[in-house]
C-alpha positions in Angstrom: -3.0 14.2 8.5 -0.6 12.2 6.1 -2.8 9.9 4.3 -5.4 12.3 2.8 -6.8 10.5 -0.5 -9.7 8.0 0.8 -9.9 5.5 -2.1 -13.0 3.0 -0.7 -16.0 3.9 1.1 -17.2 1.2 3.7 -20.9 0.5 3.7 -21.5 3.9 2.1 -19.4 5.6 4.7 -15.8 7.6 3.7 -13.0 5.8 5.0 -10.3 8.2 6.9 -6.5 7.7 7.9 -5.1 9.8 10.4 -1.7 7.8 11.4 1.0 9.5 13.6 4.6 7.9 13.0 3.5 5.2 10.6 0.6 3.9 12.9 -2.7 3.9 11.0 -5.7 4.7 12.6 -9.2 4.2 10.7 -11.8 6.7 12.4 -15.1 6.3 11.0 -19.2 6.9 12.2 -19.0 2.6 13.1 -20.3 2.1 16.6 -18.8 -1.3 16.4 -15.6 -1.4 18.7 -12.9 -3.2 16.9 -10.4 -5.3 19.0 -7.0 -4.0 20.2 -4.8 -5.5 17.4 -1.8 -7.5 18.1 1.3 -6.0 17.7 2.1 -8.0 14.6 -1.5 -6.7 13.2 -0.6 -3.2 13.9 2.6 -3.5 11.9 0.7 -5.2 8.9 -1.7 -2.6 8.6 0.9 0.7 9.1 2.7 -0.7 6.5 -0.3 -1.3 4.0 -1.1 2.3 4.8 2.3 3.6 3.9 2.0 2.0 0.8 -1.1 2.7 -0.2 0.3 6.6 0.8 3.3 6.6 -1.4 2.1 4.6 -4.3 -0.7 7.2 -4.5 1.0 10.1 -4.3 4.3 11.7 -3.9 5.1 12.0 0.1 3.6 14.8 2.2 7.0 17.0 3.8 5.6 15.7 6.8 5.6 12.1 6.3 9.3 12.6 4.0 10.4 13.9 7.4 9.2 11.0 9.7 10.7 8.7 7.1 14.3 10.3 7.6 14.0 9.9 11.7 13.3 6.4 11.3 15.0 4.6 14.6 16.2 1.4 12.9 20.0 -0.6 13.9 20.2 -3.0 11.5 23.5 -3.8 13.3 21.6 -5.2 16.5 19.3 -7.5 14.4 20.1 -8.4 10.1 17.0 -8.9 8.2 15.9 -8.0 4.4 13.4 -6.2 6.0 15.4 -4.1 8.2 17.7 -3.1 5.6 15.1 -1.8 3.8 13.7 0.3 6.0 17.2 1.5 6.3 17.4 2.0 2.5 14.2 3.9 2.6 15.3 6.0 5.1 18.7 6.7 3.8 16.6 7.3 0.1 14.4 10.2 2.2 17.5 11.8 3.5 19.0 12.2 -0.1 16.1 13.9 -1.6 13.7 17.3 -1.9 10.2 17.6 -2.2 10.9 19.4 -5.7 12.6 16.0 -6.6 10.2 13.1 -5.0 7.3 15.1 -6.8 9.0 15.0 -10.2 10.5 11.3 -9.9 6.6 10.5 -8.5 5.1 12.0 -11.6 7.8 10.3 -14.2 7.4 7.2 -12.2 3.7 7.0 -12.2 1.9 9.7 -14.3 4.1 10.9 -17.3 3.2 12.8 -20.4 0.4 10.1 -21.4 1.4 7.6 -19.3 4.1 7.0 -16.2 7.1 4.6 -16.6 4.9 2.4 -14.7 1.0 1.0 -14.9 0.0 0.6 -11.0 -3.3 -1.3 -11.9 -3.7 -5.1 -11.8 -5.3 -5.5 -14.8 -2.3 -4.1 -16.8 0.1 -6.9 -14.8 -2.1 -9.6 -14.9 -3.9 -9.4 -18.6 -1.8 -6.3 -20.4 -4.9 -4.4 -20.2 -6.5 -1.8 -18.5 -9.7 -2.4 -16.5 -9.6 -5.8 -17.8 -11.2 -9.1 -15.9 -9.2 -8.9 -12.8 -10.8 -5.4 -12.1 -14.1 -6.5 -12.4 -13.4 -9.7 -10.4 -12.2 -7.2 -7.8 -15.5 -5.1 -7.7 -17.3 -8.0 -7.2 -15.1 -9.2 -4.4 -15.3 -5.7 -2.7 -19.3 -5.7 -2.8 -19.1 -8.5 -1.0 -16.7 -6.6 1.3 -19.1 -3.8 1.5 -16.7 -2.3 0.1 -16.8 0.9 -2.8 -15.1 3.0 -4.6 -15.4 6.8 -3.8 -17.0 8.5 -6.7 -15.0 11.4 -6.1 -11.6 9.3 -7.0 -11.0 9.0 -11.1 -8.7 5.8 -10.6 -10.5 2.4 -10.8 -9.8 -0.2 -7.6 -7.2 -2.0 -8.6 -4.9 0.3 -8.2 -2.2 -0.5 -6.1 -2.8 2.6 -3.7 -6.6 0.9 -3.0 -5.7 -2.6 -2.8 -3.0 -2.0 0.1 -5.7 0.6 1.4 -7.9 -2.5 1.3 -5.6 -5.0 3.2 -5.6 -2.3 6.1 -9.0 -2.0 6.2 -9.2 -5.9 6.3 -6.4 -6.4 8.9 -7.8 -3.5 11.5 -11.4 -4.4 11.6 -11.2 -7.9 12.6 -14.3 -7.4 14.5 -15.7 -7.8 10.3 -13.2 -9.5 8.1 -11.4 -12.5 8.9 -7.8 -13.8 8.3 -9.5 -16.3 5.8 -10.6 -13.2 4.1 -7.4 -11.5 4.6 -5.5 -14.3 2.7 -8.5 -14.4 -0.1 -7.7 -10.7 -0.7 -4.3 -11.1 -1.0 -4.0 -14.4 -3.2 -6.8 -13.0 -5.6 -6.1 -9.4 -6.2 -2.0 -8.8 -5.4 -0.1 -12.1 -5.2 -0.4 -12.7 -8.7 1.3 -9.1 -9.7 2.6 -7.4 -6.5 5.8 -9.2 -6.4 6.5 -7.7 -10.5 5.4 -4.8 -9.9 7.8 -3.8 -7.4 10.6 -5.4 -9.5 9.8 -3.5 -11.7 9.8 -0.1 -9.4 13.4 -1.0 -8.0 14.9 -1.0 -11.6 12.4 1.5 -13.4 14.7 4.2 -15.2 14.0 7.2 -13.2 13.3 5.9 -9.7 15.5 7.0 -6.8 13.7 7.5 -3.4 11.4 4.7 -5.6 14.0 2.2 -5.6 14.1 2.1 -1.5 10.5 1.5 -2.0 10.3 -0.9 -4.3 13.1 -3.0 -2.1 10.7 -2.6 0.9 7.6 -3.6 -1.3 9.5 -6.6 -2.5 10.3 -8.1 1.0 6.9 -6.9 2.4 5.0 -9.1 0.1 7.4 -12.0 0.4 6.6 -12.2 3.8 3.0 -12.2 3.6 2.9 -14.2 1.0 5.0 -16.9 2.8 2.7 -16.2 6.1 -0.5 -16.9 4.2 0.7 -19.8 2.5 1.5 -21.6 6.0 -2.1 -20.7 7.1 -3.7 -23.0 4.5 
């Protein structure tokens, strides 16, 4: 299991990833058989789940290893997005565990705080568990969506937000694409573009700056594909 922290509950029930190679499976009690996702879906979604893996915690040995056998020729085909997986998995190859857990805690923890906030409310009002937070709980209700009691960190963190997007994109049996682009214009397109600006330069991130690169081009893209769905 690489994704072990389950941020949200759905409709009282604990949400569960158990991806192989970057391909997110939710398993849950649901009798409800979702449809097969496209491959485009899929790739939305594992990518979402990554995210919400390594801006949550540092990388399991297990996942730093698939992430330094990524298969990717950026000579065949030159995209922002390829050369960042490249940079990420260049960025896995030069580091330890010793060292992704230390630049993970400077980066987001810290000795009172992290060199970064990961919440919306900071980006958006300066504040912690300001407006945009409790605009966000409301949305989730709506959702049926919760937090699990057992997790300290409110929902807009970054971790449960991209958590949130793959929920959204592999159950489309519940949530629309209307939804989907709701999500996203509400709770991370006004931030999620400065906050990982912000990671590529931040002082002490290494493996973090392959990251934020990927982040940055990530977002772009959906932000461009939900725009042309309006």
């Amino acid at each position: 299991m690489l994704f072990s922290h389950c941020i949200l509950y759905h409709n009282g029930l604990v949400i569960a990833f158990y991806p192989t190679f970057l391909r997110g499976t939710i398993m849950d009690s649901e009798t409800v058989q979702s449809p097969r996702l496209t491959e485009e879906e899929q790739n939305r979604a594992d990518i979402y789940a990554l995210f919400a893996n390594l801006l949550y915690q540092a990388p399991s040995q297990e996942l730093l290893t698939l992430l330094q056998a990524l298969d990717i020729d950026v000579q065949q085909q030159h995209s922002n997005m390829l050369s960042a997986w490249a940079g990420v998995k260049l960025a896995a190859q030069h580091t330890s565990m010793t060292s992704i857990e230390d630049e993970f805690y400077q980066l987001f923890i810290g000795l009172g705080r992290g060199e970064l906030v990961p919440y919306s409310s900071w980006y958006m009002t300066g504040m912690l568990m300001d407006t945009p937070l409790a605009l966000l709980r409301q949305d989730l209700q709506k959702l049926g969506l919760q937090r699990d009691e057992s997790i300290s960190d409110p929902e807009d963190h970054v971790a449960s937000l991209c958590e949130t997007m793959n929920y959204l994109i592999t159950h489309p049996h519940q949530y629309s694409a209307e939804q989907q682009a709701h999500f996203f214009a509400t709770h991370l397109a006004p931030w999620i573009m400065k906050f990982f600006t912000d990671l590529q330069h931040a002082n002490t991130a290494k493996f973090y700056h392959s990251v934020g690169h990927l982040g940055y081009y990530f977002m772009s893209l959906e932000q461009q594909a939900f725009t042309m769905q309006r």
